[in-house]
Backbone as a chain_set.jsonl record, in Angstrom:
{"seq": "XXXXXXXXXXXXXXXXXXXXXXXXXXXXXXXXXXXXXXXXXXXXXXXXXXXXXXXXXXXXXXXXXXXXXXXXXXXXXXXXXXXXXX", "coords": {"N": [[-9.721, 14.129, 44.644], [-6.873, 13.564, 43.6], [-7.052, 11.236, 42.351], [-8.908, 11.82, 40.179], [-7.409, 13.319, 38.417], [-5.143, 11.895, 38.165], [-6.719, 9.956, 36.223], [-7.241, 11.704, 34.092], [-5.149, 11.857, 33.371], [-3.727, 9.542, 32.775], [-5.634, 8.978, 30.711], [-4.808, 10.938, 28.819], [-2.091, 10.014, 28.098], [-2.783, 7.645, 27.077], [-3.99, 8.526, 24.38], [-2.28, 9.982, 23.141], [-0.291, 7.819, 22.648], [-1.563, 6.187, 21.195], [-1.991, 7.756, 19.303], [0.565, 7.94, 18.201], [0.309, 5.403, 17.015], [-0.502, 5.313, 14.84], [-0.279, 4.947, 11.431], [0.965, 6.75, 8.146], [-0.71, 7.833, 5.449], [-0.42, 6.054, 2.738], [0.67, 7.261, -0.474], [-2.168, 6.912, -3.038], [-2.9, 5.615, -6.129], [-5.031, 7.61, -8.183], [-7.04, 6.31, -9.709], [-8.598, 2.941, -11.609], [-7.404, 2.849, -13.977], [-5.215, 4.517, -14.074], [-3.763, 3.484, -12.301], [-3.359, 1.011, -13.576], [-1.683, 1.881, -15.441], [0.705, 2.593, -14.092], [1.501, 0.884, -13.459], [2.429, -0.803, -15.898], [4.56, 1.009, -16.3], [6.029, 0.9, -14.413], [7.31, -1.529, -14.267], [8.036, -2.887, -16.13], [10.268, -4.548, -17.006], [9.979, -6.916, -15.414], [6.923, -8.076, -16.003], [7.013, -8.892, -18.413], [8.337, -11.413, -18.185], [7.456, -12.738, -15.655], [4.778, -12.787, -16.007], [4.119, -13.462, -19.253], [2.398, -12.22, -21.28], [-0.035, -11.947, -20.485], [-2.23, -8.902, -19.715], [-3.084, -5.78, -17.759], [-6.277, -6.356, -15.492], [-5.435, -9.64, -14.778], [-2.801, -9.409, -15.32], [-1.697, -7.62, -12.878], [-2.563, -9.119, -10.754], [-0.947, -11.331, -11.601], [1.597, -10.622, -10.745], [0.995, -9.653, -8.247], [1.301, -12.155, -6.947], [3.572, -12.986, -7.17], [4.869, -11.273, -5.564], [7.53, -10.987, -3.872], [9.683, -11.308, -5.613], [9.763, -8.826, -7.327], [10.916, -5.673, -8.416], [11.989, -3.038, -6.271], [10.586, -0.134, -7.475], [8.499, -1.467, -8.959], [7.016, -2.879, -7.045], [6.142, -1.539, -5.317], [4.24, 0.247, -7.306], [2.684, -1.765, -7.897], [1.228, -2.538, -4.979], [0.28, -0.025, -4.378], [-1.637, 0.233, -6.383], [-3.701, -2.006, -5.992], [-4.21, -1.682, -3.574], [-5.632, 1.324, -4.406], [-7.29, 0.12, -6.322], [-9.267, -1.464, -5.085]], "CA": [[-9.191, 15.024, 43.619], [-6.148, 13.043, 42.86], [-7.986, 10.056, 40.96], [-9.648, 12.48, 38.712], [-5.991, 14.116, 37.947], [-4.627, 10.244, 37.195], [-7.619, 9.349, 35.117], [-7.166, 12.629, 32.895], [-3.522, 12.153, 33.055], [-3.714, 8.23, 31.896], [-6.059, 8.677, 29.45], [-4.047, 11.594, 28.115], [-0.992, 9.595, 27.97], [-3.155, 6.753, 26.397], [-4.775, 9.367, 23.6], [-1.338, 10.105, 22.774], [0.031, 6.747, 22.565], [-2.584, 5.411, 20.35], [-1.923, 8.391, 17.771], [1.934, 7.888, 17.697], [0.844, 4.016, 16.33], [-1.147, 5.42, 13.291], [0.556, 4.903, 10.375], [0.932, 7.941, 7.474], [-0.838, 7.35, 4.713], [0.421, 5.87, 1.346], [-0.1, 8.144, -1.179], [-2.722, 5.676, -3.757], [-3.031, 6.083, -7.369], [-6.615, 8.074, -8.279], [-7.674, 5.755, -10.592], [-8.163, 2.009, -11.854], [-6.592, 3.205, -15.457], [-4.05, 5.123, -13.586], [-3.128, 2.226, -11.57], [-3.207, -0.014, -14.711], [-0.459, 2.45, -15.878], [1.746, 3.209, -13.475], [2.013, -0.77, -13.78], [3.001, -0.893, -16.989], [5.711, 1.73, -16.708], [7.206, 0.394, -13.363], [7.261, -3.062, -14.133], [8.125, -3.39, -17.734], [11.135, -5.888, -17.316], [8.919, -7.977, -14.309], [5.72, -8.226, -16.63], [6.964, -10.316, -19.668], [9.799, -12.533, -17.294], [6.701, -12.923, -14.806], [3.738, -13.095, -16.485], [3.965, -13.818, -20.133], [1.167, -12.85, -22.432], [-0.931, -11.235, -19.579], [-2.133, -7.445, -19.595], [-4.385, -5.688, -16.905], [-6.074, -7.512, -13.972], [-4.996, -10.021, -14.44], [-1.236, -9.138, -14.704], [-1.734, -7.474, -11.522], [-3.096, -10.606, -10.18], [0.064, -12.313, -11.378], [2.45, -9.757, -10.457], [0.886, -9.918, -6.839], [1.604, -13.511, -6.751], [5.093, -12.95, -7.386], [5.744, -9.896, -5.259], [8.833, -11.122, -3.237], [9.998, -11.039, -7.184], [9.445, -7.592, -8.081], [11.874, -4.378, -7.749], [11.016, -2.095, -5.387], [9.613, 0.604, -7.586], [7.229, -2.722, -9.701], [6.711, -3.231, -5.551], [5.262, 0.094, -5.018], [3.328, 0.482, -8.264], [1.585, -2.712, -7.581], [0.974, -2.393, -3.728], [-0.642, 1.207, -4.322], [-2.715, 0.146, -7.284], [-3.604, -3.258, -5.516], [-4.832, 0.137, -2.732], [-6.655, 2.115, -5.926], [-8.422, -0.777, -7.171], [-9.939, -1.679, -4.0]], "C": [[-8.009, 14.39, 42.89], [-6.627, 11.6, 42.101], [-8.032, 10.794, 40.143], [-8.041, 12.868, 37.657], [-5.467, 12.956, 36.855], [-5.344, 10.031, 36.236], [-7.142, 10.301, 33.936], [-5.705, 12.445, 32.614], [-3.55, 10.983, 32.029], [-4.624, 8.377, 30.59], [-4.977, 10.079, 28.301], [-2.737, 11.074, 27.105], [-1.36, 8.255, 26.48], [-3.276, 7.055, 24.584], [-3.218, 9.201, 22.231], [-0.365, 9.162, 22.31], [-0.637, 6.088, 21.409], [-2.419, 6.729, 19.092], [-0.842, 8.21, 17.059], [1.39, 6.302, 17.104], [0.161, 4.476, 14.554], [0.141, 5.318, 12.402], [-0.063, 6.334, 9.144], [0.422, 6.676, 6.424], [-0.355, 7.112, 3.767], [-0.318, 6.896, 0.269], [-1.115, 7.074, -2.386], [-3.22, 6.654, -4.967], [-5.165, 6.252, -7.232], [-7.548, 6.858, -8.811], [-7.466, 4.27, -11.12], [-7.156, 2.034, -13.226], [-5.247, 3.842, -14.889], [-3.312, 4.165, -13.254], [-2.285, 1.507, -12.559], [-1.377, 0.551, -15.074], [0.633, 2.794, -15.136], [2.565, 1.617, -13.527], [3.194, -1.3, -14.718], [4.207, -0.472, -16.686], [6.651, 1.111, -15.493], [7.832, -0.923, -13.503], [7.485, -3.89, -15.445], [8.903, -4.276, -18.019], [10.328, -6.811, -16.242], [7.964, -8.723, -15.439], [5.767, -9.787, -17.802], [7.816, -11.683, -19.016], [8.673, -13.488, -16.277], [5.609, -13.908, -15.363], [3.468, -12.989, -17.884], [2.526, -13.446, -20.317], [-0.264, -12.27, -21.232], [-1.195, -9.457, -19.48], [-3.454, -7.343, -18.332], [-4.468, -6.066, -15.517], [-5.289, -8.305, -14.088], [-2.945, -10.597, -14.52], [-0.946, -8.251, -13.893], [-1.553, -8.416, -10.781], [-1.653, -11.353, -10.391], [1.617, -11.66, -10.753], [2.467, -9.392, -8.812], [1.44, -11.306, -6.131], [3.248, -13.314, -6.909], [5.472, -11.439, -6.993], [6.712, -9.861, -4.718], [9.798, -10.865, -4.662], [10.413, -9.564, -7.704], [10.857, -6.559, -7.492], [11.193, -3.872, -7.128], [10.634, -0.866, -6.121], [8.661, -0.372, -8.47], [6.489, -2.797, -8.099], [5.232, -2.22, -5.714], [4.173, 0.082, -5.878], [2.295, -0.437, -7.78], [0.853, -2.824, -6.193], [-0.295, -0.861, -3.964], [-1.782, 0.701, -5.509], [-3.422, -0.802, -6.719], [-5.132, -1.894, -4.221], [-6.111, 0.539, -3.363], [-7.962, 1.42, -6.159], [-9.236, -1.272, -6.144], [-11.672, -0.76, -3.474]], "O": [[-7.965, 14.549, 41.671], [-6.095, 11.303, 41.031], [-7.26, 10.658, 39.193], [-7.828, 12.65, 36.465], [-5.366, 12.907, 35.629], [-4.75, 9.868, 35.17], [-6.696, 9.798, 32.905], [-5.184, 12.923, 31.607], [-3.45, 11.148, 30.813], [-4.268, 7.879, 29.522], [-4.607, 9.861, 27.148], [-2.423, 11.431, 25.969], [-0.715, 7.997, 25.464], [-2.888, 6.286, 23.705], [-3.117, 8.674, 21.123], [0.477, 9.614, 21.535], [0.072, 5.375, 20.698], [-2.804, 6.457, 17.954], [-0.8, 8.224, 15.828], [2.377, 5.815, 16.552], [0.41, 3.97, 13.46], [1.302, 5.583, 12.712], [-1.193, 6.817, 9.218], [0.702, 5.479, 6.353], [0.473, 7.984, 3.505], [-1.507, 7.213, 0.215], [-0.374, 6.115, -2.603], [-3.68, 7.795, -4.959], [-6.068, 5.616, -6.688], [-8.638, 6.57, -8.318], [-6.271, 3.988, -11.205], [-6.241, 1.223, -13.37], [-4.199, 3.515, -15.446], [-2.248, 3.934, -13.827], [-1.064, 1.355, -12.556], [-0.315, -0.066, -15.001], [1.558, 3.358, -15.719], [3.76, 1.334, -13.602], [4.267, -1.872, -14.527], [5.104, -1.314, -16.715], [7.85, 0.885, -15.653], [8.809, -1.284, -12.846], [7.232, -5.061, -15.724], [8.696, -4.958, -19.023], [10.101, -7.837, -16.883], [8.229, -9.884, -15.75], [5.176, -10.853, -17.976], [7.78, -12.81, -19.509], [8.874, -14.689, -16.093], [5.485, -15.131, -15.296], [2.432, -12.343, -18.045], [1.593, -14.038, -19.775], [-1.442, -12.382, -21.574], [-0.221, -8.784, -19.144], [-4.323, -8.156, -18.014], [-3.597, -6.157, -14.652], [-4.198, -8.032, -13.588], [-2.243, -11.51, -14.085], [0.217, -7.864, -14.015], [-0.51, -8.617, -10.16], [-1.188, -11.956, -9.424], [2.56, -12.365, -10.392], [3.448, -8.998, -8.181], [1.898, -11.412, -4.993], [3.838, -14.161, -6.237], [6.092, -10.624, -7.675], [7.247, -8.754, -4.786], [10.722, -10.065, -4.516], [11.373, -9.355, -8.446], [11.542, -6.702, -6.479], [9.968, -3.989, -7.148], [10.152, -0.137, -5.254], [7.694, 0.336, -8.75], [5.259, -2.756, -8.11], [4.043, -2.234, -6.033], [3.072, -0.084, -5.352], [1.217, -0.052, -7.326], [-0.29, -3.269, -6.304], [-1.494, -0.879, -3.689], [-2.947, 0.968, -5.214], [-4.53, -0.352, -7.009], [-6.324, -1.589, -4.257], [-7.262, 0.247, -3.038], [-9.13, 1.806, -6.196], [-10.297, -1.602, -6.674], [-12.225, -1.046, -2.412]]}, "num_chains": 1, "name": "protein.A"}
């Protein structure tokens, strides 16, 4: 009788353990156009300093490449759209 107790206890403990590691989700933009835009607006001094002459993918694409670069709300925008577009 005491095995069974331990087993239900350990896996209990386990159950519980393994939910506290989940992570909360990020909230992620609906849409690839959404994305596109939230881009734009977060990232408007990054964009031309960064990536010259680029709109879109691929000033995503270059704006990923240079994310140690970015402010943290250009961060965000691009991380969640980066999410979106997936």
């Amino acid at each position: 009788m005491k095995l069974p107790c331990v087993l239900l206890i350990a896996g209990l403990v386990s159950a519980g353990y393994a939910q506290a590691q989940t992570q909360v989700p990020v909230p992620q933009v609906p849409n690839r156009q959404a994305a596109l835009k939230a881009i734009k607006t977060a990232c408007k001094k990054e964009t031309p300093k960064l990536c010259p002459g680029l709109s879109g993918n691929t000033a995503l694409a270059c704006l990923q490449t240079n994310i140690e670069q970015l402010s943290p709300g250009c961060k965000d925008a691009v991380v969640n759209a980066g999410k979106a577009i997936l």
